[in-house]
N, C-alpha and C positions, 0 to 999 in steps of 0.2 A: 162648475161652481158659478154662479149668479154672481155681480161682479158688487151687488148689495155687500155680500158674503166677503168675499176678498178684501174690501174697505173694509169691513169691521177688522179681519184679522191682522189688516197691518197696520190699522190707528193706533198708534200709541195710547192707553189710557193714561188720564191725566193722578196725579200722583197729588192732586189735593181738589178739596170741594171747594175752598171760597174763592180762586178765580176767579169766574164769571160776573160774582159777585161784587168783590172790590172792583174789578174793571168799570161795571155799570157805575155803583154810587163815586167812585171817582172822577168819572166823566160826569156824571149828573152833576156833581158839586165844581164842576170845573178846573178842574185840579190835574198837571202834568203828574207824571209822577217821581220828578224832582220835589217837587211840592207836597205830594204825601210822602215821601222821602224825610221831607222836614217834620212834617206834623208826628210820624214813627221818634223819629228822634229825640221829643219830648217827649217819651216814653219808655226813653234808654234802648232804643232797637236802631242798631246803625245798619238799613237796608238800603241799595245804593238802587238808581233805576233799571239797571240791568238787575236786578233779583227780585224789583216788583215787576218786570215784566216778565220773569220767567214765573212767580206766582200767579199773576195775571193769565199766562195760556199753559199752567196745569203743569209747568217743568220742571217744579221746585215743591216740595216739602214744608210745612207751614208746621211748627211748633208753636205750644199753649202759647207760651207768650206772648208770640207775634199773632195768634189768633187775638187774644184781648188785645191785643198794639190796633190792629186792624181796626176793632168793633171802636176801641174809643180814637183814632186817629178820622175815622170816618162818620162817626157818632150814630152808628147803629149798633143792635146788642147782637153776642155772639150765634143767637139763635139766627139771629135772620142773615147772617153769611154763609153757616152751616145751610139752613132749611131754606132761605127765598123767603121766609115769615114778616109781615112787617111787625117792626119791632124796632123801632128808633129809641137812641137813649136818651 
């Protein structure tokens, strides 16, 4: 078996899409993620940094709510975390 092959089989898939996504526009906006910690908060979503970084590299499960916490804590809409779309709010 091609060792392409083997890497696929034992990469964990990631168990949510917007990952990647808040990881970029949170660094873009400069922000630890103590700090979008805070900005969730005024949102009523108490996320500590250990659980934005396990949303961040795909280890954690992202519910509606905290989908819209995300899109407005980061001021992009829900589409462009899902899809990469630009679509700022």
């Amino acid at each position: 078996m091609p060792q392409s092959d083997r890497l696929r089989e034992s990469s964990p898939q990631p168990t949510n899409l917007i990952g990647p996504q808040v990881r970029w526009m949170r660094e873009r906006l400069s922000l630890t993620q103590d700090e979008l910690a805070g900005r969730l908060s005024r949102y009523g979503l108490e996320l500590d940094y250990v659980k934005i970084g396990q949303i961040e590299n795909g280890k954690r499960r992202v519910v509606d709510l905290e989908l819209v916490g995300f899109a407005r804590a980061l001021g992009v809409s829900v589409d462009w975390l899902l899809c990469g779309r630009e679509g700022r709010l």
